[in-house]
C-alpha positions in Angstrom: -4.5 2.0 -13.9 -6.7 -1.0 -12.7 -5.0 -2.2 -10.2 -1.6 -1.6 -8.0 0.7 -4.4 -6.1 1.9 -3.6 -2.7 4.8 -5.9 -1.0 4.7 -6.6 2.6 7.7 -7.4 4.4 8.6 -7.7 8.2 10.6 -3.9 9.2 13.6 -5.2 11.6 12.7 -2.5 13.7 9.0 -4.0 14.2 5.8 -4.2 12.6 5.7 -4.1 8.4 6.3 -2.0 5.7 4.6 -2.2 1.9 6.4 -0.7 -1.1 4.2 -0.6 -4.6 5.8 -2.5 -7.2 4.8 0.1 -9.7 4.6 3.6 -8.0 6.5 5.6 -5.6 4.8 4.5 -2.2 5.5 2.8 0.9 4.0 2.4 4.2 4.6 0.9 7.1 2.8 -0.4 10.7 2.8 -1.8 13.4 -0.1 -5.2 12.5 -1.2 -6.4 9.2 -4.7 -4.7 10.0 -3.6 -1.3 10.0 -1.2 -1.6 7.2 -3.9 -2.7 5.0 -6.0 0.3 6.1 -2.5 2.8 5.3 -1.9 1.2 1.8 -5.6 2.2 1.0 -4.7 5.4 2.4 -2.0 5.9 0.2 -3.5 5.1 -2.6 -5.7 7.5 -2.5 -3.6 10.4 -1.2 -1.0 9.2 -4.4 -4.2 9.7 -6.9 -6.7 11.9 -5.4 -8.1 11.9 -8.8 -10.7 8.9 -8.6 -11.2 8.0 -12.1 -7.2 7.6 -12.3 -7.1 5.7 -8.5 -6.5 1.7 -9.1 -9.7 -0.1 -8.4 -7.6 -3.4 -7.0 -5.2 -2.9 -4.3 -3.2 -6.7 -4.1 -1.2 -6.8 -1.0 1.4 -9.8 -1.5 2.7 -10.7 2.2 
């Protein structure tokens, strides 16, 4: 996989949440700055295997 799509949307609760388009993960936070940093965090704990990791992360807000 070369790259993976994340969708940002405002939680009613506060802060953000991104769910992957094409894989089973979502994230949330509190700013934009720290969700970016927890997508790229999921990413790699959803493929630890780096040759299999997507090399573009696109986060759609």
């Amino acid at each position: 996989m070369s790259e993976i799509v994340f969708l940002v949307e405002d939680d009613p609760d506060g802060g953000y949440t991104a769910v992957a388009l094409t894989e089973s993960i979502f994230t949330q936070a509190d700013d934009i700055e720290t969700l970016q940093e927890m997508v790229r965090d999921e990413v790699h704990c959803h493929f630890p295997n780096e040759q299999r990791r997507s090399k573009i992360i696109w986060i759609l807000l």
